[in-house]
N, C-alpha and C positions, 0 to 999 in steps of 0.2 A: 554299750554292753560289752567293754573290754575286758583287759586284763585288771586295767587301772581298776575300773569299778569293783571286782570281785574284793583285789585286795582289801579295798579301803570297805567293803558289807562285811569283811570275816578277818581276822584276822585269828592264825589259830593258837589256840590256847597251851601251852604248855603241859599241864597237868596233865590234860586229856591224852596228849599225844607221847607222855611217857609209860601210859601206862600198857601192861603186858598186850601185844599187838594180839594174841590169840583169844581175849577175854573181853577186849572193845565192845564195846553194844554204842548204837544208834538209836537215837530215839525222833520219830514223826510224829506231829500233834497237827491235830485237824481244829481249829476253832470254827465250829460254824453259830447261825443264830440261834437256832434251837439245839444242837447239843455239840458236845467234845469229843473227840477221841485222843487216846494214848495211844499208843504203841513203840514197846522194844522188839530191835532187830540187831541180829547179827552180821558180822562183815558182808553175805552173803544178801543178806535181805529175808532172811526165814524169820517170822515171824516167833519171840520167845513169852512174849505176853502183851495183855494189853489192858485198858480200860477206860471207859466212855461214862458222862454225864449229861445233863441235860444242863445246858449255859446260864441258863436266869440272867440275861443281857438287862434285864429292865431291874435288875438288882445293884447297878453300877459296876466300873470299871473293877474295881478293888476286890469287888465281891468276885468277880470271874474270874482274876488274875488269881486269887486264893483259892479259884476250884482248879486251875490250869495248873497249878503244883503241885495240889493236892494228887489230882490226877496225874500227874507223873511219875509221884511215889508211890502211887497204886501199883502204876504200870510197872515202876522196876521189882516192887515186891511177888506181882504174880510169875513175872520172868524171873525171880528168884536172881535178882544181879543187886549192884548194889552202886550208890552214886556216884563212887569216884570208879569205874567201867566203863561211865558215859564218856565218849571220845566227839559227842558231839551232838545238838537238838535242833531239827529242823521245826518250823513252825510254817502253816500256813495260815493266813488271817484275810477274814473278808476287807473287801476296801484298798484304797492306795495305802503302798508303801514306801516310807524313804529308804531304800533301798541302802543307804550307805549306814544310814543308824539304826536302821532295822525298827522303824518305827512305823507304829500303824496311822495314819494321819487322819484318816475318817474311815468309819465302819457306819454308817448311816443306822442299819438293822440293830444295831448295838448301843448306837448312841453316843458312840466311842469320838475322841480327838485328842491327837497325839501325845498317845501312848506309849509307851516306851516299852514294848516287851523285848528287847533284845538284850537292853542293859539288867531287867529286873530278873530276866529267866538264868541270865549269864553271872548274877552274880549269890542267885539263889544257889544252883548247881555246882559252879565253879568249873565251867565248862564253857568253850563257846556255841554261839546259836544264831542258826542264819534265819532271819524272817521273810519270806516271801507272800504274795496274796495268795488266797487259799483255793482259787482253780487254777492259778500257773500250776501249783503242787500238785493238785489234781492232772491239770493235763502233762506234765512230766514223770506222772507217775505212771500215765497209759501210755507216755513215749518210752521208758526204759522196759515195763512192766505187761503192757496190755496192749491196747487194738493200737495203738498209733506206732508200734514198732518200727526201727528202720524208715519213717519218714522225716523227708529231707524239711518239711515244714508242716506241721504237725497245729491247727488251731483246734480248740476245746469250747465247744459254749453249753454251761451249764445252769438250767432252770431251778432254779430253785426257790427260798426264801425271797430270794430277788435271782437277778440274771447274772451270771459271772462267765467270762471270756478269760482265753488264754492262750500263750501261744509259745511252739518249744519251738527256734530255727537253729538248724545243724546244732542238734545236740545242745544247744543253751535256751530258756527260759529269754525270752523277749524281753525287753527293760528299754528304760529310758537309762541316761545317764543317773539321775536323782531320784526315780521314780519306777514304781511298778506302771504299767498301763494295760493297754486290752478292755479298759472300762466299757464294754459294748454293752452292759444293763445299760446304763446310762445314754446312750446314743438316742437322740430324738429320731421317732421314723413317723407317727403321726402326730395330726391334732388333739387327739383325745385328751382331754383333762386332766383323766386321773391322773397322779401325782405317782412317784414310784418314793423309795426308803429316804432321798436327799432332795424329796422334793419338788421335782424337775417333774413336768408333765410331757406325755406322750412319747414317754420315752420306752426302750425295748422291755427294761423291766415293769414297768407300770401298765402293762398288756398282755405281756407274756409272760411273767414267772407265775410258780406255783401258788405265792401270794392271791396276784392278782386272778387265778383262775377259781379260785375257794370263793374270793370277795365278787364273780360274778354267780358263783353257782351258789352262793348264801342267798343274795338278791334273789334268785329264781326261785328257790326254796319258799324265801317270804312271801313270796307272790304267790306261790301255790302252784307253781308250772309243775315241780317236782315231788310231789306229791310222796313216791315213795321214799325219797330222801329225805324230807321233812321227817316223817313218820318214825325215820331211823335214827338221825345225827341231828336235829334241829337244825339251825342256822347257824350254830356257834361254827366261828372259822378253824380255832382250835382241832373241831371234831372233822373237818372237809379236809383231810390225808391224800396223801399218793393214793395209797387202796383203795380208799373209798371209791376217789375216783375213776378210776382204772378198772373197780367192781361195776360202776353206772354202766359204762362205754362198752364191757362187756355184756352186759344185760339190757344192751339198745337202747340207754334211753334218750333218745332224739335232742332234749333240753342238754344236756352235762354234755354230749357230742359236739353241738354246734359250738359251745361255748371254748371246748379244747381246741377245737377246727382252728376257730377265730385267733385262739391264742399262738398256736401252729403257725399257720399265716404267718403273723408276724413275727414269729420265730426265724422262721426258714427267709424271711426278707432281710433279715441278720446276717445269717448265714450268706448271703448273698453280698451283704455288703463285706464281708469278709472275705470271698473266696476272691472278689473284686481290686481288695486293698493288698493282700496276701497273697494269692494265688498256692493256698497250700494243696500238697497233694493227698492230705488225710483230715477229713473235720470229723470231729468227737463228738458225740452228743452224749451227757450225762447227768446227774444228781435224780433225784428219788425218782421222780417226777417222768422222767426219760426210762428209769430204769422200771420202774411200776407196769408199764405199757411202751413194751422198745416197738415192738414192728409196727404200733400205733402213728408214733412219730417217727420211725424208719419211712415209713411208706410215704406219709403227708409231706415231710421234707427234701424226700428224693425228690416226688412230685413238683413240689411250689418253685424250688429251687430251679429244676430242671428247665421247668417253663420262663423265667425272667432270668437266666445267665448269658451272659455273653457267647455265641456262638464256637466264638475260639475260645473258651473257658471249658465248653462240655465236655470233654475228655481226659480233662486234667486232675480233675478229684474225686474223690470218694467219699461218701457220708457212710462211719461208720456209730455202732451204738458201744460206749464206753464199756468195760471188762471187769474189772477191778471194785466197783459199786464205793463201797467206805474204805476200802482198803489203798484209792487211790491218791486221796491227798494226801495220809501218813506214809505215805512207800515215797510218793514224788517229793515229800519236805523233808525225807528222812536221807534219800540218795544224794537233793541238792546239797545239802547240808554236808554230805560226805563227801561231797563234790569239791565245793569251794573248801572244805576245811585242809583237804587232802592236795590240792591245788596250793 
């Protein structure tokens, strides 16, 4: 994670960087599995417009890359800027990336294998663009922007579609030499079966994302435990949302509870293997799911954590609840981006 690597991820663009230094606009895009976001920013990071879609991943790669431009030029038209402004595009993409080509190498949720958004966005634009996985973005969006301020190591795990981790130390995005990492969905912690987006059984995202909390509270549904949710949303998983959920829990109902509990649990045993590996002194918790119901898993995580950390651990971190909501993987993909391009 040196000097060497940035250079050889960004190298900057010319165009970009002749143009009038007080007119530059930045641009952050969020790819997640179920939607996109644009957004333009000025030097500063103030938001001057934006615009979001919903991804249609199960429409092929081609098809999302042609809504990831489309969306771009939404976004520069409602900021009222114009292509050759752009001094630079941060991108964050679920999945590992090769870091040096800015290539997305698997997006499981997507269906995705190596991609190339960095050459296609860069030569669309005519600008350069740094690709990062899209909860680093996320979690250096809450290190520059939000709850993880001024932390010297700063980890991010965010529930969602699947589980996404992340981590900023002293001010830089965690990396491998070739690679993104932090893949903690992916980390096996039980035996359980089910399978999570790549596969892999018993892993943190196959128990604990927001996926996997719909697909048990569908089964309860069918069985008839959940009677009032039946009645409302079917079993279709589409219809089983953040709110939805987060409406049960607040209306008692003992079935959707124990089911998030469960998920929880192996949440915060995450969490634990992180704070273990890491020793950071700020953990993030964020995406819908977190943000739906904070002091829900506020409370559950302080708790689970607390009880199975190492003694000389307990005083060392903080679990706080993410700040930022959607605003933080286009802020953290938009600053990296201005990061390494400025560098």
């Amino acid at each position: 994670m040196g000097d060497e690597k940035e250079k050889d991820a960004v190298a900057v663009a010319p165009a970009a960087m002749e143009a009038d230094q007080g007119e530059r606009v930045w641009i952050g895009f969020d790819l997640g599995g179920t939607k996109m976001l644009a957004t333009v920013f000025d030097e500063n990071f103030k938001s001057l417009g934006r615009e979001r879609k919903k991804t249609k991943g199960h429409e092929g790669a081609d098809t999302v890359i042609n809504r990831m431009i489309e969306t771009i030029k939404n976004a520069l038209t409602a900021a009222e800027r114009s292509e050759k402004q752009v001094a630079g595009i941060g991108v964050g993409c679920p999945g590992p990336i090769d870091t040096k080509r800015g290539m997305v190498l698997e997006a499981p949720n997507l269906g995705w294998r190596n991609v190339e958004i960095r050459k296609i966005l860069k030569d669309e634009f005519k600008t350069e663009v740094a690709v990062c996985n899209d909860v680093d973005a996320g979690v250096y969006g809450e290190y520059r922007f939000g709850a993880g301020k001024g932390a010297e190591c700063l980890v991010g795990i965010f529930p969602g579609t699947g589980v996404g981790g992340g981590c900023v130390y002293q001010g830089k995005i965690f990396q491998g030499r070739l690679r993104s990492c932090m893949e903690i969905g992916h980390v096996p912690i039980c035996s359980d079966t089910t399978m999570d987006g790549a596969g892999n059984t018993g892993s943190v995202e196959s128990v604990a994302s927001r996926l996997a909390i719909a697909a048990a509270i569908a089964q309860a549904s069918f069985r008839g435990q959940i009677p009032s949710l039946n009645k409302k949303i079917g079993t279709s998983l589409g219809n089983i949302r953040s709110s939805v959920i987060a409406e049960a829990i607040a209306q008692n109902d003992g079935t959707v509870k124990k089911i998030v509990q469960q998920a929880g649990e192996h949440l915060s045993s995450a969490i634990v293997t992180l704070i273990h590996l890491m020793a950071p002194d700020i953990v993030v918790l964020g995406g819908g799911l977190v943000e739906a119901m904070p002091e829900f898993f506020l409370e559950l995580t302080q708790r689970r954590v607390g009880k199975r950390i190492l003694t000389s651990f307990a005083d060392t971190y903080e679990i706080r609840v993410a700040k930022l909501g959607d605003d933080a993987a286009v802020m953290g993909a938009a600053a990296w981006a201005k990061q390494l391009i400025e560098k």
